[in-house]
C-alpha positions in Angstrom: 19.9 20.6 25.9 19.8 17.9 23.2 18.7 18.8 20.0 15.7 17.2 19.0 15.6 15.3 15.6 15.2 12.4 14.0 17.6 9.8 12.2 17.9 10.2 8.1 15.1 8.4 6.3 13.1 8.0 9.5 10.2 9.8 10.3 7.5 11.7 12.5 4.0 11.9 11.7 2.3 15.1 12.5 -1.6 14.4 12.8 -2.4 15.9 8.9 0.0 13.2 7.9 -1.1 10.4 10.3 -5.4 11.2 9.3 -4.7 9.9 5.8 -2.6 7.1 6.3 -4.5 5.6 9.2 -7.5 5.7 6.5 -5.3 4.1 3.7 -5.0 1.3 6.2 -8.5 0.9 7.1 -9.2 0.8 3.6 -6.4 -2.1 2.9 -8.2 -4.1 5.4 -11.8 -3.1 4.5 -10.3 -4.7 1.2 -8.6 -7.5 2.2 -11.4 -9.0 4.6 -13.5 -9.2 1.9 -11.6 -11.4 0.2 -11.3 -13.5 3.0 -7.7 -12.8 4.7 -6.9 -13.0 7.6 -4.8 -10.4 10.2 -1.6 -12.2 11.3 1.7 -10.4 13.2 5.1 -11.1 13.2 7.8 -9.8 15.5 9.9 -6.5 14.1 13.3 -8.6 14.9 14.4 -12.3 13.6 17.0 -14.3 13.9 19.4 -13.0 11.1 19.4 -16.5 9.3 16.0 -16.3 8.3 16.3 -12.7 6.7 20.0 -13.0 5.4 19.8 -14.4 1.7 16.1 -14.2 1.2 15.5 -11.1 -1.0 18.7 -10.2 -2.8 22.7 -9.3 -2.2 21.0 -5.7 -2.2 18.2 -6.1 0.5 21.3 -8.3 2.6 23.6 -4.9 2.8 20.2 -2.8 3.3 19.1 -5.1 6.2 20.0 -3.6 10.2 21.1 -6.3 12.0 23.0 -6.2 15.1 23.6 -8.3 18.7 21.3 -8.6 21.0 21.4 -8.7 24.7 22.3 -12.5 24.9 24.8 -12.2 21.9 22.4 -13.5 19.4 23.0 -12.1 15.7 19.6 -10.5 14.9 18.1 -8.1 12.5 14.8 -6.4 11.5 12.6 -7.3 8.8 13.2 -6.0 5.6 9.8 -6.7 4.1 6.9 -8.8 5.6 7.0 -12.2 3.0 9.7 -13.8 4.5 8.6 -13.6 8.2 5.8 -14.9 6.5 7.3 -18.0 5.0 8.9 -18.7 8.4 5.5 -18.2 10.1 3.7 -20.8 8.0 6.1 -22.9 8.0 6.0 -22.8 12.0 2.2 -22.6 12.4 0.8 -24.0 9.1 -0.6 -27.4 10.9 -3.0 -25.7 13.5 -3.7 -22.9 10.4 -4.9 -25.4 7.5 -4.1 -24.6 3.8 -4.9 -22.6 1.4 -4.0 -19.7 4.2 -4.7 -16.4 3.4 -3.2 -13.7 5.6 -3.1 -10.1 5.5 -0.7 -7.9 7.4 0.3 -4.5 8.2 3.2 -3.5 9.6 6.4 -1.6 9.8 9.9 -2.3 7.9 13.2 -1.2 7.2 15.9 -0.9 4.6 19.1 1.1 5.2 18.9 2.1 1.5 19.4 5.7 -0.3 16.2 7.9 0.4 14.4 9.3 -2.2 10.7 10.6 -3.1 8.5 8.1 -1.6 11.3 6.1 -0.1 12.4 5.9 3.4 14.2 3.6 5.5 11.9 2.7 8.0 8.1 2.3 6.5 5.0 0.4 6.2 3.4 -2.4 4.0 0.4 -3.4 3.6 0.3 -7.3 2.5 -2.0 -9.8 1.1 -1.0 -13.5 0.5 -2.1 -16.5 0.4 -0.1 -20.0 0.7 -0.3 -23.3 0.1 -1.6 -23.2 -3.4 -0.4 -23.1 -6.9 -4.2 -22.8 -8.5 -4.3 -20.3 -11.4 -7.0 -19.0 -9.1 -5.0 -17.3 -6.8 -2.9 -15.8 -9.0 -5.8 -14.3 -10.7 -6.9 -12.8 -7.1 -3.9 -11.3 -6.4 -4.8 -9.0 -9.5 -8.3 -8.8 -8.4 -7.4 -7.6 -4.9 -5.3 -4.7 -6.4 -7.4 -3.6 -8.2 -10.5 -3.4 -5.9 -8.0 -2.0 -3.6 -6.8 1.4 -5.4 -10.6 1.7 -6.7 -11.1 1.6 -2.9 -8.9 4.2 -2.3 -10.2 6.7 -5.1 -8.0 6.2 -7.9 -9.6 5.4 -10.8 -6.5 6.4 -13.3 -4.0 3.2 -12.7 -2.6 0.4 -14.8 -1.5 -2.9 -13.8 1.7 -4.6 -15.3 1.5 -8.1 -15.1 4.3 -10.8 -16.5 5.2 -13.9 -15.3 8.9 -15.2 -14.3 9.1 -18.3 -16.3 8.8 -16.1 -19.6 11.7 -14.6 -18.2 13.5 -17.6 -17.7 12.9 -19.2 -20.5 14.3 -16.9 -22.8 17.3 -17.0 -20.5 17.6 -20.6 -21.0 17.0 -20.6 -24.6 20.2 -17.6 -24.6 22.2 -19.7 -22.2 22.1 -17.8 -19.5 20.5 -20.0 -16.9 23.2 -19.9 -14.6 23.2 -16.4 -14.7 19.6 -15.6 -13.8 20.0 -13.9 -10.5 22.2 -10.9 -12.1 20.5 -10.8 -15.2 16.8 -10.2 -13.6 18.1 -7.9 -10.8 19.6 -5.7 -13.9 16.5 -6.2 -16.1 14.2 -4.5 -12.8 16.2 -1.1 -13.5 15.3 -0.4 -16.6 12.8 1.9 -15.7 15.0 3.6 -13.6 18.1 4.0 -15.2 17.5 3.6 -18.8 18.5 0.4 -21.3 22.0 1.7 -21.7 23.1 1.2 -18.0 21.2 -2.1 -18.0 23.3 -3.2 -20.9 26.2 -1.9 -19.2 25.3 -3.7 -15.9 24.7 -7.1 -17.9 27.8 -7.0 -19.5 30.0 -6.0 -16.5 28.1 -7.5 -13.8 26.7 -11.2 -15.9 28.7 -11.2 -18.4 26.9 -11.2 -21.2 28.1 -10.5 -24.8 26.3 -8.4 -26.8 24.0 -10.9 -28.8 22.8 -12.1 -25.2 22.4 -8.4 -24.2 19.9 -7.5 -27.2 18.2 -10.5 -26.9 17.7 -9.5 -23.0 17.2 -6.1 -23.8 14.6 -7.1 -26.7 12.2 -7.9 -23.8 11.8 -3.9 -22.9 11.2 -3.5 -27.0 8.1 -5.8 -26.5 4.8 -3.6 -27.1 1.3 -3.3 -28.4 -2.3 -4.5 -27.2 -1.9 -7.6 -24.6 -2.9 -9.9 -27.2 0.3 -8.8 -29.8 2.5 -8.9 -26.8 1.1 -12.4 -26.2 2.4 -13.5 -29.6 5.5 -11.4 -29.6 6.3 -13.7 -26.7 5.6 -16.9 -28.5 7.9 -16.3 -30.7 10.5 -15.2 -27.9 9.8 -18.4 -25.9 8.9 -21.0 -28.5 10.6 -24.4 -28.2 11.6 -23.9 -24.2 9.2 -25.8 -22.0 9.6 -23.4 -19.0 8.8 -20.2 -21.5 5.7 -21.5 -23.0 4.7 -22.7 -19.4 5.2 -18.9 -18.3 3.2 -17.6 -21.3 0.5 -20.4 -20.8 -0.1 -19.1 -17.3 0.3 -15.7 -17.8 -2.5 -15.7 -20.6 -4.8 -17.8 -18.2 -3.9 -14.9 -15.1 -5.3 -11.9 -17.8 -7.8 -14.2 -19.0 -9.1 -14.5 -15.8 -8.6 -11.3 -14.3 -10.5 -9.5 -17.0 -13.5 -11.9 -16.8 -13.8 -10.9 -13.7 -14.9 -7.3 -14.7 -11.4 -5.5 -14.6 -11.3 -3.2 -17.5 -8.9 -4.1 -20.5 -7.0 -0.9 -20.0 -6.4 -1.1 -16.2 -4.6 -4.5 -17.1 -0.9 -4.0 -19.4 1.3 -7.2 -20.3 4.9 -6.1 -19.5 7.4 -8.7 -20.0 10.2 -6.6 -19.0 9.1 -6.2 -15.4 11.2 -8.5 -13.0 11.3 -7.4 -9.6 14.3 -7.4 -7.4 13.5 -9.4 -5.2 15.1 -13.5 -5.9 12.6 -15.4 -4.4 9.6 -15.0 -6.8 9.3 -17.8 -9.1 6.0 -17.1 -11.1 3.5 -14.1 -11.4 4.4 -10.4 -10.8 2.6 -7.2 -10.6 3.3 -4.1 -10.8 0.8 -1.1 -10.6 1.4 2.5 -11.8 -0.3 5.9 -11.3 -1.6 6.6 -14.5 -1.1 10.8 -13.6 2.5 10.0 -12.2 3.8 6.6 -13.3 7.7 8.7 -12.7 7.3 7.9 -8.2 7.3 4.0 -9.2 4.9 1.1 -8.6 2.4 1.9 -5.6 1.3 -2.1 -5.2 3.6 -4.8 -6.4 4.0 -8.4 -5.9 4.1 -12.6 -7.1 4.2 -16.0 -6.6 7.1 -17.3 -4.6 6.8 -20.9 -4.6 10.2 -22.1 -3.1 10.6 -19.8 -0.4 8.8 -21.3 2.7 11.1 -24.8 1.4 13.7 -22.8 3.4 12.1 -23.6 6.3 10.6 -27.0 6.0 10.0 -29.8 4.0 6.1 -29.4 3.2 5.3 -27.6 0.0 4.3 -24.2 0.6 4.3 -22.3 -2.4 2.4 -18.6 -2.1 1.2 -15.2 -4.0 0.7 -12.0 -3.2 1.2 -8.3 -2.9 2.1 -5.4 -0.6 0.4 -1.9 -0.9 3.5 0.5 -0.6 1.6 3.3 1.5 4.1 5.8 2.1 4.5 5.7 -1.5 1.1 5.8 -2.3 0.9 8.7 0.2 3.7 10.8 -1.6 2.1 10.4 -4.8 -0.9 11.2 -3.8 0.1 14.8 -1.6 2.1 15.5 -4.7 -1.1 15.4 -7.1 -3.1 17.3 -4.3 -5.7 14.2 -3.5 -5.1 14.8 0.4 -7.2 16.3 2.7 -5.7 18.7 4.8 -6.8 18.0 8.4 -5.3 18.2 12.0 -8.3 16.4 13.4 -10.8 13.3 12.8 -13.7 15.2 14.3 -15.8 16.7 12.3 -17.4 18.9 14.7 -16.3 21.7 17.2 -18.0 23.0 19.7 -16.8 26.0 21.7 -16.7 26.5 25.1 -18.3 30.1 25.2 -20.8 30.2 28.3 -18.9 29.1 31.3 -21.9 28.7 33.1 -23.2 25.9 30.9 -20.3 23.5 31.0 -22.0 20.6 31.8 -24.3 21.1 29.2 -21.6 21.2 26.5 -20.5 17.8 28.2 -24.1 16.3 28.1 -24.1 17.8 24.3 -20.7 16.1 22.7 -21.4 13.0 24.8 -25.0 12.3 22.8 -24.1 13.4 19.9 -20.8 10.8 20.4 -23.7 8.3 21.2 -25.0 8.5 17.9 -22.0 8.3 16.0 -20.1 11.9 15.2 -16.8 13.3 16.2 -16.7 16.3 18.3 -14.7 17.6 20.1 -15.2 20.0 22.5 -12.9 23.1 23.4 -11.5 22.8 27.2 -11.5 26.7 27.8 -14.4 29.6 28.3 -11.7 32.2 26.2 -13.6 34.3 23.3 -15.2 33.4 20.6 -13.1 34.4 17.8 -10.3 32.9 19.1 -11.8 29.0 19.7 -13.1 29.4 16.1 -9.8 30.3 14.5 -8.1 26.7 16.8 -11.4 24.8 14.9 -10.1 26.7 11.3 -6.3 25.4 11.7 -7.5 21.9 13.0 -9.7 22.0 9.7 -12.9 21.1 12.0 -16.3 21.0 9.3 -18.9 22.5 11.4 -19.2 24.1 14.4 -22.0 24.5 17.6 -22.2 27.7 18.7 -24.4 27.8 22.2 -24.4 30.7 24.2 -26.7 31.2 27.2 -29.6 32.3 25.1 -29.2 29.5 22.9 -29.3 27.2 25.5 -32.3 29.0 26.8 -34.3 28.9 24.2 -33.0 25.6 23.1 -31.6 27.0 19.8 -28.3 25.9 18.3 -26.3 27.5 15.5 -24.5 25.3 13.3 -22.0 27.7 11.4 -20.2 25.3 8.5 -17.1 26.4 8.7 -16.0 25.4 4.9 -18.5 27.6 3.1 -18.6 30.0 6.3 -22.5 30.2 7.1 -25.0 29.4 9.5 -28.3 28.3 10.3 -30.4 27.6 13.4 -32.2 24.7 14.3 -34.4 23.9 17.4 -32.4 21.9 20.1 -34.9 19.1 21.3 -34.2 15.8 22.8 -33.9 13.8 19.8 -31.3 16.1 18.3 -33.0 15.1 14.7 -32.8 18.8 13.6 -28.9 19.3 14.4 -28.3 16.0 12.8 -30.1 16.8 10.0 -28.0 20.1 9.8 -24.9 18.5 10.4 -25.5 16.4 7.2 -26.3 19.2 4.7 -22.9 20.7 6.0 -20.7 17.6 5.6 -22.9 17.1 2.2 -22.1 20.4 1.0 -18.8 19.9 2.0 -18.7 16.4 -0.7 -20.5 18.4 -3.1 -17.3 21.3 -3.1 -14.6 18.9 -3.1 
């Protein structure tokens, strides 16, 4: 016999974990259309130049690549922006610009698992290329936060800073040459702490330790947006590229709160920097407010050299990827997930083996009109079809027995708040339906 299980940091999904995500993602694209983006796909495997020395020297050791068949060196995607720069750079005459694309699908790392980290898992991305307008930077914002108000979460911050602010204080320390280290050390601060990072930037970049605290002085950065705004004049003042930065990223807030995001949902961090070494401009990061510790749930930027890899038009782009398995961990661990083995709402039993067809006849109108149901494939008792509809987490149930269906009477027991009440069975099945909406009311009402 071969022992079933699966591969470190790689998954199954039981139905109770599969309900909420497949919702999460229904959302995302509820979200994304409205904004006008458009579903694309890529493949799962590329050539391995078009992934290799795209994210970082991190995300090149994390990426599984391998031969192919016909010797070809190959590997899976590590995230879903650079498929997408190769994409539009392949298909952006026939798609038109500005492009905006939304896309869902599954990647991998072969990094260190942790809470709400796995090797193979699934993003959920909005971008849109072939534009540098303020406009869509200010979206990208928009579009997150619509999205977790979507979802339910009404407790979030977004962390917004802008690359060039970064890079102009490098340049003004003289550390342009050593941007790549210094920015990939500056993302872990929130992770490991200022000492480490100092360590890292002195081992690592080489910085001396006036370059270090004026790196570091970035995280010391704090206040109301607008006293962070004029902590980073003074920070970037007399470097074109910094004031630049700070120009824009005044401009993205600007705009982002005009639009009706509330001051407090939008937080000026100048020491985010994400890993990644392709973004060029704006970044987001977004937190949990209740549990900022499991990381940024929806993150993102501008990247405006990184479809140049690929051709010689000018494609710059912006956007952001909703880290659901993330999202999902976070939000099991602060008990906002509904515990159900089944989409249906309703059961019915199978208690009069006489009456099967009617059953049939009974799920398949009220499928008609809109409702789950499912209906139970075996005549065994009673009590035990109802205790398979508790453990599935079904909402109501239709009991029917051969007096019922003689006297066209139905009982709908809700099985949350465990009572009953009959209603008249008639053609129209008005009465049931209007039964079956106080339960799943009630139900809201509870919760």
């Amino acid at each position: 016999m071969i022992e079933p299980r699966t591969l470190k940091g790689f998954r199954d999904y039981l139905p109770e974990s599969m309900i909420p995500r497949e919702k999460l993602i229904a959302t995302a694209q509820r979200v994304y259309r409205s904004y006008g983006f458009s579903p694309i796909d890529t493949p799962a495997m590329e050539y391995l130049e078009i992934l290799t020395g795209k994210g970082s020297d991190e995300t090149d050791r994390q990426l599984y690549r391998f031969q192919d068949h016909g010797g070809r060196d190959v590997g899976l995607r590590f995230d879903l922006t650079v498929p997408l720069a190769r994409f539009a750079a392949q298909h952006i005459n026939d798609l038109g610009t500005p492009f905006k694309r939304y896309h869902i699908g599954t990647v991998w790392r072969g990094e260190n698992t942790q809470r709400g980290r796995y090797r193979e898992f699934m993003q959920c991305d909005f971008d849109t290329i072939g534009t540098r307008s303020v406009v869509a930077d200010i979206e990208t914002g928009l579009v997150i936060h619509d999205l977790m108000r979507a979802i339910g979460i009404e407790r979030f911050t977004i962390h917004l800073n802008n690359r060039q602010v970064l890079q102009g204080v490098l340049q003004k320390q003289s550390l342009a040459d050593r941007s790549v280290p210094v920015l990939r050390a500056i993302d872990k601060l929130a992770k490991i702490g200022a000492a480490k990072v100092a360590e890292e930037l002195r081992d690592a970049a080489g910085l001396n330790e006036e370059q270090i605290a004026a790196v570091l002085g970035l995280a010391e950065v704090a206040g109301s947006n607008d006293q962070i705004l004029k902590s980073v004049e003074n920070l970037v003042q007399g470097n074109a590229m910094g004031e630049e930065g700070l120009a824009r990223l005044r401009d993205i807030a600007a705009g982002i709160v005009a639009a009706g995001v509330a001051e407090q949902r939008l937080q000026l961090d100048v020491a985010i920097a994400r890993g990644l070494d392709y973004y060029t401009g704006a970044i987001f990061e977004t937190f949990l407010d209740e549990l900022p510790t499991i990381g940024s749930v929806c993150s993102g930027g501008r990247y405006d050299n990184l479809a140049g890899l690929f051709t010689r038009q000018e494609l710059p782009g912006i956007g952001a990827s909703l880290g659901l398995d993330r999202l999902l961990a976070a939000l099991e661990e602060l008990g906002r997930l509904e515990k159900v083995r089944t989409p249906a709402a309703i059961f019915i039993p199978f208690f009069d083996a006489a009456r099967r067809n009617d059953y049939l006849r009974l799920a398949a109108q009220l499928r008609e009109r809109g409702w789950g149901v499912e209906f139970y494939p075996e005549p065994k008792k009673l009590g035990q079809q109802l205790k398979y509809a508790d453990q599935r987490g079904f909402r109501a149930a239709l009991i029917l027995g051969d007096r019922e269906w003689q006297d066209r009477q139905c009982q709908v027991k809700d099985l949350t708040q465990m009572r009953s009440e009959q209603v008249p069975l008639d053609d129209s099945l008005q009465a049931l339906e209007e039964s079956l909406r106080r339960v799943l009311r009630s139900e809201k009402n509870e919760e």
